[in-house]
N, C-alpha and C positions, 0 to 999 in steps of 0.2 A: 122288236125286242124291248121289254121294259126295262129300266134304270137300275132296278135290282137284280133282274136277271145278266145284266153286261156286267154288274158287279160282279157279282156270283162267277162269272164267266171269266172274269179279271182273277180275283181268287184261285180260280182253283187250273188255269188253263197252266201255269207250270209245271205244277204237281203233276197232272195228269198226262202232259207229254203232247197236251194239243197243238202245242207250236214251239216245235225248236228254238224259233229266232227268240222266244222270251225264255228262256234255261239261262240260268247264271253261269256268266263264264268262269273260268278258273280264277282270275283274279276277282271275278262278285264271290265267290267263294272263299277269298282269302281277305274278302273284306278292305280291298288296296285298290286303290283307285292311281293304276300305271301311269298315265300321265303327270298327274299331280306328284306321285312320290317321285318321277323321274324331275322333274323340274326345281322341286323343293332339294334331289341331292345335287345337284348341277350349280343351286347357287350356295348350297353349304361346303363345296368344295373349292368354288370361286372367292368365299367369304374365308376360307382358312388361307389360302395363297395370298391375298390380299392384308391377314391380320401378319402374316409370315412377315411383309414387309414394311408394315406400317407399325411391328410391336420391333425395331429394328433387330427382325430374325430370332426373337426371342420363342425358343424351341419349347422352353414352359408354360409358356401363355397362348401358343399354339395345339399344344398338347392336351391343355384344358382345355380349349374350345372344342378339340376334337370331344373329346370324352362329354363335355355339353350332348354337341352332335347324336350320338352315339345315345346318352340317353333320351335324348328326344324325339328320335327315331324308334326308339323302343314304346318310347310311351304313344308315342302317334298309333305305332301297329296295335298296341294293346288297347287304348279308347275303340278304333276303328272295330273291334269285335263286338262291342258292347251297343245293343241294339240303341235309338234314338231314343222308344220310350221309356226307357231308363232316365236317360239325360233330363228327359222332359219330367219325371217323375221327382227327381234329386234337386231339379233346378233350385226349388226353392230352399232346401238343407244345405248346399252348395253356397248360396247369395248368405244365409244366413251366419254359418261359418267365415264367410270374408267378413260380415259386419265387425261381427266378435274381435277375431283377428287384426281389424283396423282399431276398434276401439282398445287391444289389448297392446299396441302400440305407443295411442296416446298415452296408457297408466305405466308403463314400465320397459317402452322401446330403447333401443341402442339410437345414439344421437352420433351423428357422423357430421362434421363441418357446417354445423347448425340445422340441421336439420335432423325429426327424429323417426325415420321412416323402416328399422329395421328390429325386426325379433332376435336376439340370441338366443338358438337353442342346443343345450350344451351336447358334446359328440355330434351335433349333424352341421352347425353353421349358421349365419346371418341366415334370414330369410325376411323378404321385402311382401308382406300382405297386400298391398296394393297392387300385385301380379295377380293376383287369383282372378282378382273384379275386372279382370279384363278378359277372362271367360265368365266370369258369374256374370254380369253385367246381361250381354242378350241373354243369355239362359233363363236368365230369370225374368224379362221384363217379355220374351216370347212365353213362355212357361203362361204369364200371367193374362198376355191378348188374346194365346190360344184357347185361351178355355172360355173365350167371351166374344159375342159376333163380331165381326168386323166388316166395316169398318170401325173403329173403335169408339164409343161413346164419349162424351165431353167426358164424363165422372170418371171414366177408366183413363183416357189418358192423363186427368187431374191425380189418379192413383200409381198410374204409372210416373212422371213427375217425381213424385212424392219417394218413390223405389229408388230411382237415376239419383235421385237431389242429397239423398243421404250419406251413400259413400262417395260423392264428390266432395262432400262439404268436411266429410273426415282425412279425405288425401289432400285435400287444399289445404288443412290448416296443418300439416307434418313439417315443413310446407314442400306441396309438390306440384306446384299448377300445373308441367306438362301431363303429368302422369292422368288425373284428374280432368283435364280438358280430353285426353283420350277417352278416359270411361265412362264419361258423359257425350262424348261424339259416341260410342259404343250404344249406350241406350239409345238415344234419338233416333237412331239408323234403323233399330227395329221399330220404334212409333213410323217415322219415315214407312219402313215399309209394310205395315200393316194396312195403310190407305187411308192415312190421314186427310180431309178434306185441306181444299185451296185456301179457305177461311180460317181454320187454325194453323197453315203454315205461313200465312201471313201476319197475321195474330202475334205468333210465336216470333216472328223480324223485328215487328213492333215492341215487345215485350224486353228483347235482347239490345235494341237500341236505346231503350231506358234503363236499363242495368246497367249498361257496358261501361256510360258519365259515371255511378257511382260507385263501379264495382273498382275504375281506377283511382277516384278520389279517397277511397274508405276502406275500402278490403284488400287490394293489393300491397303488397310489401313493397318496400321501396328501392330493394334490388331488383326487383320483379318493374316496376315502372322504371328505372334506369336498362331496363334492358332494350324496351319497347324505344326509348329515345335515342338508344344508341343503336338500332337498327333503321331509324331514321337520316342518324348524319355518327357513323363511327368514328369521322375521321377528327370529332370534336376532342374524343380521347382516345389516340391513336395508339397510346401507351399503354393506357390502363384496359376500362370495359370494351375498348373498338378493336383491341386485339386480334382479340380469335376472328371476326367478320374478317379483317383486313389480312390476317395471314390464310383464311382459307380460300379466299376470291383470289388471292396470289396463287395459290397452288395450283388452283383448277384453271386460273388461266393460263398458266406455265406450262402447264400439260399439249396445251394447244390441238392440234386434230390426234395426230400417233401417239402421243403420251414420252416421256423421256427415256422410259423404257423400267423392268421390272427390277427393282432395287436402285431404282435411279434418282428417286427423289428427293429433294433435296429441302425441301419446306419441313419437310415431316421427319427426315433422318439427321438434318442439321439442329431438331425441335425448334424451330419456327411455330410450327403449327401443333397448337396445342391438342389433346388429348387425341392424338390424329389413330390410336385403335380403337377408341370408342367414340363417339359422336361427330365424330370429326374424321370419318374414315374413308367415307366419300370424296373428300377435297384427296385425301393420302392416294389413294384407286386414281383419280380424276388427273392427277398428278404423273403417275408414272402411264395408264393406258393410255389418255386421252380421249378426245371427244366417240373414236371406237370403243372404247372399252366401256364409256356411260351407255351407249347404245346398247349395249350387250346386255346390261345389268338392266337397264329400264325394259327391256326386249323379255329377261326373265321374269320381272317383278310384275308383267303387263298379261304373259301366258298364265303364271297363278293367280290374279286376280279372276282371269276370265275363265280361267277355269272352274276356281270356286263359282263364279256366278251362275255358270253353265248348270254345277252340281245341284245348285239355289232351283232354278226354274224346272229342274227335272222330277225335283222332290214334290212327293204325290200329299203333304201334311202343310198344314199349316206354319208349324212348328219349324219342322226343318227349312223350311223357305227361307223364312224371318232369322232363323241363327245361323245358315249358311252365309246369307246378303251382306248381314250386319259384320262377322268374319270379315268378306270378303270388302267391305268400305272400310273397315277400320285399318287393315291391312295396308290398305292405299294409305291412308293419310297418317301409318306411321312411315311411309316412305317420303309423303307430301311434305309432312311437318319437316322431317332431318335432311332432306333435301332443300328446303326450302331455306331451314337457319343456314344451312353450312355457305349457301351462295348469296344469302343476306339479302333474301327476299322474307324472312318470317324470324321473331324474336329467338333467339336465343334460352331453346326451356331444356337441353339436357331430354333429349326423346333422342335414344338408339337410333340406325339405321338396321331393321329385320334382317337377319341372319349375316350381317357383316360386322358389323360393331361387336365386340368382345363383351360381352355376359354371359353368364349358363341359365339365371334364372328367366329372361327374357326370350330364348333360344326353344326351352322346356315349355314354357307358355306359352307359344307362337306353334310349338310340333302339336301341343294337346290339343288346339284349335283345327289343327288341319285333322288331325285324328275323327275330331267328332264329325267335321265335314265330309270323310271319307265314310263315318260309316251311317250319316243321312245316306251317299250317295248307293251304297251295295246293300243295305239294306232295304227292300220294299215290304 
């Protein structure tokens, strides 16, 4: 049988009823991908019982989350309808729009405790444009590999670069380095997996270990370098910047194996630990479950990882491949990163912990992502 006839034979064997076993099931029908939404609500309801008691009980900021929830669960099911080559079609009006939006921040953003990273838009609310570029980011930088052989040319990934390098350099200077080191780990991950040869990701070590002297000498702020030092030895200012390291390694070691139990905690309801419903909500969880209750949480955050990836390797496009992956690595390392600060293994940058830390717009942009991955996955 020749290459286009199994094509041919791929095509149209659905339609025509020539094999059951490939008939979309009810749910490829509904465009939901069962496992994934089942996991994704298992830890949105994990992440409300947890804000329950780390916002001490406060039934308004629980309430909010729900309603986050609620719509991002909505928006997941409605991406999920919307075939892939759309996505792949919008990618680049989509990136473009974030650029605008970041730029329209620096001319006339809402500035919040030194920093100017929010749009007032009047009747709807603050909105943070540097959430978009954390779906525009692969979108557009797949968008732009897919349509050129890969593995990718020296000139393409110099132009891909060039894509990644722009909105980082607009959220860096709001200033936002965690946000910005995410949506630049976000581009990589699709160069990464387009099949970048061993000599440009070597290259690329090379390259990062001579920035890295100047980018701390010259570009970093110097709350930003005060942080990095106080992740080194906190206990230099145990008072001031070593704080939050030193009251959240307190929590989560107090937790010990069982946890104190739920409403028990004491680091976090005494406010010891600071901002313990948003970044800091893990040491608050680590606190009252204990070493079970991390289990449980890294046990969920491990099945949607692998799940997304699963969805990655099934997908019969280039495209989908590359913006499933890249999902599904960025995803990991916003758990790596806020897992990492809270127990004082990684600086201090204000990066959420996905679906347990209290925001709506991080929540929204976390469901839209799994939306698009569900509907690579049911749409062939």
């Amino acid at each position: 049988m020749s290459p286009n006839s199994q094509y041919k034979f791929l095509r149209q064997a659905p339609r025509d009823g020539l094999s059951t076993a490939m008939q979309p099931s009810r749910w490829q029908r509904m465009h939901i991908d069962p496992w994934l939404c089942l996991y994704l609500i298992m830890i949105a309801l994990l992440g409300l019982t947890v804000l329950y008691s780390a916002s001490a009980q406060d039934l308004g900021l629980v309430s909010k989350q729900a309603m986050s929830f609620a719509i991002g669960f909505t928006v997941m099911i409605s991406l999920a309808q919307v075939p892939p080559k759309v996505y792949q079609a919008f990618s680049p009006y989509f990136y473009a729009f974030g650029l605008l939006a970041l730029i329209a921040v620096m001319v006339f953003g809402e500035v919040r405790m030194g920093a100017q990273r929010w749009i007032d838009i009047p009747g709807f609310g603050s909105v943070q444009p540097s959430e978009f570029m954390k779906v525009g980011m692969p979108l557009m930088i797949a968008w732009f590999l897919a349509l050129k052989p890969l593995p990718p040319s020296f000139k393409n990934v110099l132009i891909s670069l060039g894509l990644i390098g722009v909105p980082f350099i607009l959220i860096a200077e709001q200033p936002d380095l965690g946000t910005s080191l995410l949506i630049l780990a976000s581009g990589i991950f699709v160069l990464f997996l387009s099949g970048l040869s061993w000599t440009m990701i070597l290259a690329a070590f090379a390259v990062a270990a001579v920035i890295i002297p100047i980018a701390w000498m010259f570009l970093l702020h110097d709350y930003q370098r005060q942080r990095v030092l106080t992740l080194l030895n906190p206990e230099a200012d145990a008072l001031g910047t070593g704080w939050n390291i030193i009251q959240s390694k307190t929590a989560i070691g107090s937790g010990g194996f069982v946890g104190k139990g739920f409403l028990e905690g004491t680091q976090s309801h005494l406010h010891f630990l600071p901002e313990g419903h948003t970044d800091f909500i893990i040491a608050a969880f680590s606190e009252e479950f204990g070493l079970i209750g991390i289990l449980l949480l890294i046990t969920l955050y491990f099945l949607i990882i692998l799940r997304t990836f699963q969805i990655s390797l099934q997908s019969f496009h280039n495209f989908g491949r590359m913006v499933a992956a890249a999902f599904a690595l960025s995803f990991f390392v916003y758990v790596f990163v806020n897992a990492g600060m809270v127990s004082g293994i990684l600086p201090v940058v204000g990066v959420p912990l996905p679906f347990m830390s209290y925001g709506g717009t991080a929540i929204i942009t976390l469901m839209a992502t799994f939306g698009i991955v569900m509907s690579i996955h049911t749409h062939r």
